[in-house]
N, C-alpha and C positions, 0 to 999 in steps of 0.2 A: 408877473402878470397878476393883476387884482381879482378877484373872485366877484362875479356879478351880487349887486344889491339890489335894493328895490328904490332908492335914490335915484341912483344909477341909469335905474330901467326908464323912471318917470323922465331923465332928463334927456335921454336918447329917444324918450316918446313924443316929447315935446318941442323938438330940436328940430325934430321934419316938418314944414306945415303943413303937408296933407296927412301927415299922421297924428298931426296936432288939431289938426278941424274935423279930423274925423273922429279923434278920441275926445274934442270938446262939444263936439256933436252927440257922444252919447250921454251927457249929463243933460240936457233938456229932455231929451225922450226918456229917461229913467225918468228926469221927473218929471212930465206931462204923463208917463205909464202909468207912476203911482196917483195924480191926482184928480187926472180924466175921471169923468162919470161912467161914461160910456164904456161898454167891455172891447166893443171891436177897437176902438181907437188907444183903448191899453193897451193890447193883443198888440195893434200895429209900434205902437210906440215903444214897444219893449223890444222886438222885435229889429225896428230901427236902430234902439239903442247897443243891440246885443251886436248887430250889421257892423254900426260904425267902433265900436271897439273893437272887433276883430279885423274891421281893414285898417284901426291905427295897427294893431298889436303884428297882423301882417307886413304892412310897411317896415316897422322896426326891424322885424324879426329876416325879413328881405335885404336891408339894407347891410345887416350886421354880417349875413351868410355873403354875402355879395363880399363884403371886404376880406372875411375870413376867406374865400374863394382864391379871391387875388393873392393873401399873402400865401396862400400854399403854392399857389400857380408859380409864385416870386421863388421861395425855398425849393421847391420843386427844381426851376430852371438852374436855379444854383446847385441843389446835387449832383444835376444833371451834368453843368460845367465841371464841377469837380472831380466825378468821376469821369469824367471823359479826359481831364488832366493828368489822371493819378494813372487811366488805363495808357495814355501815350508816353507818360514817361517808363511804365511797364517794357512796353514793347519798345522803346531807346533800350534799356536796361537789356531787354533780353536780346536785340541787335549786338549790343555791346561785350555780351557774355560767349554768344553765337560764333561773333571775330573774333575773340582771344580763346574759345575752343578749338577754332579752327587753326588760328594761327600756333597753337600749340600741338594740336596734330601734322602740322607742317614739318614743322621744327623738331620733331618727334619723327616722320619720315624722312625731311632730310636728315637727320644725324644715323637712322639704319641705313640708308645709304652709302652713306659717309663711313661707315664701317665696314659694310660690303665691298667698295672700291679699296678699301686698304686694304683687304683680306686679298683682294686679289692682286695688288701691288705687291705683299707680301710675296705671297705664293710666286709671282711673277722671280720676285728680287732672288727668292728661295731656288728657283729655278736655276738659275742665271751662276751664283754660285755653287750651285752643284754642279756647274757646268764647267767649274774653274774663274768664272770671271767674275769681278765684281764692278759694274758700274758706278760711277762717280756722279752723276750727272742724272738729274731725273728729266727722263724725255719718254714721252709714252706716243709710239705712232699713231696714226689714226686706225690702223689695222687692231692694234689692241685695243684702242678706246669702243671701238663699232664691237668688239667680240663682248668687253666688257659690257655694254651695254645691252647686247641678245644676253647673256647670262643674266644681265640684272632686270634682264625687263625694263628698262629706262632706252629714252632715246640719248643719242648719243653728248647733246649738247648738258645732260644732268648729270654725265659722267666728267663732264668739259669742269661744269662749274664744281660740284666735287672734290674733283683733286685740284683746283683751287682755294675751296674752303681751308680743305686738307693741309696743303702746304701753306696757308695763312696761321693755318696753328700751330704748324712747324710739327706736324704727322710724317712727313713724306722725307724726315730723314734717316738715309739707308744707312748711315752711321752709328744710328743709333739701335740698329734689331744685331 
């Protein structure tokens, strides 16, 4: 950006015509001020002339705050989008952090589950050969599955998928405790 001159000034003074007729208006009353006879008619014409150079120097100085107006108004509306961009992809982001918190505290309660149900399959199997027998075969009635599940506080069908997961990882072999 160039630093205002006095070129500059003259040529944005002269560039409006009513700030051009008003500021060329004050070169006859300067000089009719200085070469009148009469005092009232200098009074007036100095007057006039001091009038019309401030309604050119007002026009400029109008015109120029007028555009400066606009371009902040212009910058303005563009911060305005930008940070309204930067705040929605914020809150994507913080959506996005939200679900994989959450989905990690899932993941994080299913698997204490998942260990709870084998404690008790354990305990179950444990039973079972202290009793002399050993099952071969994993089948769990629905009479354990329901008890299991008042113990664990789960309803019954997180006890169902469970010892699913379980025996997908290959947990639930009695051959191998």
């Amino acid at each position: 950006m160039n630093h205002p001159t006095l070129k500059e000034f003259l040529r944005v003074l002269c560039s409006d015509w009513t700030s051009g007729v008003s500021g060329s208006l004050s070169v006859p009353f300067t000089f009719l001020a200085l070469y009148v006879r009469n005092a009232s008619a200098q009074a007036l014409f100095a007057v006039l002339a001091v009038l019309a150079l401030l309604v050119a120097v007002y026009r400029v100085w109008a015109n120029e705050r007028g555009k400066l107006l606009s371009e902040l108004q212009k910058n303005s509306a563009a911060e305005r989008e930008k940070r309204e961009v930067e705040l929605q992809t914020a809150r994507q982001e913080l959506v996005k952090l939200q679900r994989e918190n959450q989905q990690a505290a899932d993941a994080r309660r299913l698997e204490r589950l998942d260990d709870e149900v084998l404690k008790l399959v354990r305990e179950v199997y444990a039973e079972l050969e202290a009793q002399g027998s050993r099952p071969g075969a994993m089948f769990f009635p629905p009479e354990w599955i329901e008890k299991a599940a008042n113990a664990l506080k789960v309803g019954a069908p997180d006890v169902h998928e469970s010892l699913g997961r379980l025996k997908q990882a290959g947990k639930l072999n009695a051959a191998r405790w």
